[in-house]
C-alpha positions in Angstrom: 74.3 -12.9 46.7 73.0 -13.4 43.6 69.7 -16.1 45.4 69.4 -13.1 47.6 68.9 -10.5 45.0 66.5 -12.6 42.9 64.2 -13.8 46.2 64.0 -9.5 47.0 63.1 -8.8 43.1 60.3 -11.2 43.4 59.3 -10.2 46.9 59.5 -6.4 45.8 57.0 -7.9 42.7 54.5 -9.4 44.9 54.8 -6.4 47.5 53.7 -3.8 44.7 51.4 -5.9 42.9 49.8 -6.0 46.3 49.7 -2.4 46.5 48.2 -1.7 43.4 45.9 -4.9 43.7 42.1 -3.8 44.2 39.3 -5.9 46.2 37.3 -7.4 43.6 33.5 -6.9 44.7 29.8 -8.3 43.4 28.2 -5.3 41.6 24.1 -4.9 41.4 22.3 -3.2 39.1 18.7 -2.5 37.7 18.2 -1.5 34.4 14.9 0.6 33.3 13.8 1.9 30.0 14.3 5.7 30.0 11.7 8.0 30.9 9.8 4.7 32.5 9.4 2.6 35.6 9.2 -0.4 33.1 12.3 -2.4 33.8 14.3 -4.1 31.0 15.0 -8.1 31.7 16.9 -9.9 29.3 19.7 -7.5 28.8 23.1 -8.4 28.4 25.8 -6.6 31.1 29.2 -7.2 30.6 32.2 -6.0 31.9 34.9 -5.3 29.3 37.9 -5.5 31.6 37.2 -9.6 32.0 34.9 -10.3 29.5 32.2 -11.6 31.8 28.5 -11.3 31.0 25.1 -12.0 32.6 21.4 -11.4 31.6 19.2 -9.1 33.4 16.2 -11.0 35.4 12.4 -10.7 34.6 12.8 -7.4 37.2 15.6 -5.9 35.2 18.0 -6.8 38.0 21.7 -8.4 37.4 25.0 -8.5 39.6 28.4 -9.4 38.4 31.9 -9.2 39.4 34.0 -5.6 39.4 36.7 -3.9 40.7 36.2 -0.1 40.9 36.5 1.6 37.4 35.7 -1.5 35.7 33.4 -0.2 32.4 30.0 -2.0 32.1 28.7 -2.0 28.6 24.7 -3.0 28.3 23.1 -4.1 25.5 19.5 -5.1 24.8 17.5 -5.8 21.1 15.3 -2.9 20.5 17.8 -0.3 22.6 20.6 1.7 22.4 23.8 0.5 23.4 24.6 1.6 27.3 28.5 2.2 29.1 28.8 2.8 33.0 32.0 2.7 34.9 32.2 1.4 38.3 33.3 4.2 40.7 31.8 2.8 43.8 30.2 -0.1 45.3 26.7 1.1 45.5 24.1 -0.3 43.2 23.9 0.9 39.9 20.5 2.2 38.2 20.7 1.9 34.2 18.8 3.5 31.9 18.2 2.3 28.4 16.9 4.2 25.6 14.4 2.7 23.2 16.5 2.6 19.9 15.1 3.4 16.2 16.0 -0.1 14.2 15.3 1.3 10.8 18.7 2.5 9.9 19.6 -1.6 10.6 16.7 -2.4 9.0 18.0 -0.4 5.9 21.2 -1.5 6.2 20.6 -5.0 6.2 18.3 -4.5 3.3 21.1 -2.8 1.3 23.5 -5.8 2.2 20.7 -8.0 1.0 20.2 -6.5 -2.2 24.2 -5.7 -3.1 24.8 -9.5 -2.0 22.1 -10.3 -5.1 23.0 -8.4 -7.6 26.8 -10.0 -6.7 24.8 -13.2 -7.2 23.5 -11.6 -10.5 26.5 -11.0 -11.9 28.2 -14.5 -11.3 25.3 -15.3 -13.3 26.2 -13.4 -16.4 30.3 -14.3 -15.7 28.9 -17.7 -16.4 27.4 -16.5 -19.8 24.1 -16.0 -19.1 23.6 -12.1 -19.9 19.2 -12.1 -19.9 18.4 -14.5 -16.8 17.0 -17.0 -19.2 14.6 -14.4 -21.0 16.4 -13.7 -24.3 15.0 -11.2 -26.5 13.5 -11.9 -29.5 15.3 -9.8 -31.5 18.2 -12.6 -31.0 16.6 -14.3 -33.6 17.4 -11.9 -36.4 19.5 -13.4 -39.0 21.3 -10.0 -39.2 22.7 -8.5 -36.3 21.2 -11.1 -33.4 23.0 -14.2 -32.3 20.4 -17.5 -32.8 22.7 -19.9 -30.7 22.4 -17.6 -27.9 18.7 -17.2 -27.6 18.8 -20.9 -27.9 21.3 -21.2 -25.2 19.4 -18.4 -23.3 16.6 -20.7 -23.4 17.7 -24.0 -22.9 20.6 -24.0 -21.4 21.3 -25.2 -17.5 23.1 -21.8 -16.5 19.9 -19.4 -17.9 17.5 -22.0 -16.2 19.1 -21.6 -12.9 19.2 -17.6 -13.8 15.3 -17.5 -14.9 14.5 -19.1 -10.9 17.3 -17.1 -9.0 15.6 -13.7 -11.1 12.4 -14.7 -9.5 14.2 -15.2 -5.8 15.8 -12.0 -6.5 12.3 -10.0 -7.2 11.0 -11.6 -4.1 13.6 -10.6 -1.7 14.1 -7.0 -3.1 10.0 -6.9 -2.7 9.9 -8.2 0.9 13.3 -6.1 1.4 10.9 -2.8 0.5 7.9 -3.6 2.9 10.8 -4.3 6.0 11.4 -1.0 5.9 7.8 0.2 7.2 7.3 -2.7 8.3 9.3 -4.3 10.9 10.0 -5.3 15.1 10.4 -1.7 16.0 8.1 0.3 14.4 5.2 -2.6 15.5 6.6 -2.4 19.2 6.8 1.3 19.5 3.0 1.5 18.2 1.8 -1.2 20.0 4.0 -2.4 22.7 3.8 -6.0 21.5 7.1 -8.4 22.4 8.3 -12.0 22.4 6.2 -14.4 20.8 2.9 -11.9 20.4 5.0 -9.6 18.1 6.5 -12.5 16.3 2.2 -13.6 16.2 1.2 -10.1 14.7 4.0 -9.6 12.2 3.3 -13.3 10.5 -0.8 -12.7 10.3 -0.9 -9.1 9.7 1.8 -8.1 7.3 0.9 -6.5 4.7 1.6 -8.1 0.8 4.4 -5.8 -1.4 1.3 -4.7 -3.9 -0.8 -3.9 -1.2 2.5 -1.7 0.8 4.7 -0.5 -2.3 3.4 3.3 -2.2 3.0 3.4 1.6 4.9 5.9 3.4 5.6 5.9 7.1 2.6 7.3 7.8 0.5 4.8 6.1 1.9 1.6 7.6 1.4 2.9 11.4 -2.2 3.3 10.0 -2.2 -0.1 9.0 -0.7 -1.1 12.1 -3.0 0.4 14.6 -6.2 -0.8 12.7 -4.7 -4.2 12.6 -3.5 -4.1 15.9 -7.6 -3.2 17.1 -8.5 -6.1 15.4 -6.0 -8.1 17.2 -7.1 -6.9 20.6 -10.4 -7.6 19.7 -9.6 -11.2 19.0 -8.0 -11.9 22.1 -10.5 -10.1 24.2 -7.9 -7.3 25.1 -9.4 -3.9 26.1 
């Protein structure tokens, strides 16, 4: 009795997962940018139920495996995030919206610059309190400290400070000129991609003297005239 009972549990198992069981399918897709016909190839679709992914084509086109009410979750540099579920089997038309990469822009800057100044401190836990520039007024016999403008000086720690101050002033600098300056803003005013933006970013940015009072405003200037010169250069009307 007992074998019979355990071969019907497992036959009762199979029969319902059966049921419930749903035809897996191949699901295609296109994916445009919003308010365009201009299609979006590169893009990563993935379904979150198995984990799967696949890149879009050159024509924006992908297909993947689904079951119906799967959720496909799209994501592509440059564009917001995109979810779909699956509630049939015809193909699926995405459409991605061009995202504004400042606020990661600014958020990566502010990483940068709290993940210095942490470097900065470990600096002064080590002793080294004026990144290897002591004061002069160290010197006084009454009230300063001799041996630590010496050691300020001298001294390996403060010579390691004096270089990592001058890495530090760079990077906050270039940090600044990111913010006006950067992939999104250059695509968005001059549809540049790939290896042509990478181009125009490295020969026409800007140096920190040159951006530091800029506002929005003045950088898209600066892109637009550079970006006439560029065209000129390559013979592009």
């Amino acid at each position: 009795m007992y074998k019979y009972a355990t071969s019907f549990i497992f036959l009762l198992i199979f029969t319902i997962k059966a049921a419930f069981a749903q035809e897996e399918f191949v699901v295609n897709g296109a994916i445009f940018e919003a308010g365009s016909k201009i299609r979006v190839a590169l893009a990563e679709v993935k379904n979150k139920r198995t984990g799967f992914s696949i890149g879009s084509n050159d024509m924006g086109i992908f297909s993947l495996k689904a079951i119906l009410g799967d959720t496909l979750e799209v994501t592509k540099r440059g564009f917001n995030d995109a979810v779909v579920v699956v509630n049939s089997k015809k193909d699926i038309i995405l459409n991605l919206n061009r995202g504004n990469l400042l606020n990661e822009v600014v958020i990566k800057g502010q990483s940068k610059a709290k993940e210095l100044e942490q470097m900065k401190q470990e600096f002064r836990n080590k002793g080294s309190f004026y990144n290897g520039k002591p004061p002069l007024s160290l010197l006084n016999p009454f009230g300063g400290s001799p041996l630590t403008f010496l050691y300020e000086l001298l001294g390996r720690t403060p010579r390691q400070a004096r270089r990592f101050s001058r890495l530090y002033n760079a990077e906050i600098q270039q940090s600044q000129v990111d913010l006006i300056y950067n992939k999104a803003v250059i695509n968005k005013y001059t549809g540049l991609t790939d290896k042509e933006l990478e181009d125009f970013m490295v020969k026409y940015r800007p140096e920190y003297e040159q951006a530091k009072h800029w506002n929005q405003y003045d950088a898209i200037k600066w892109i637009n005239t550079c970006f006439k010169q560029y065209k000129e250069k390559k013979g592009i009307k």
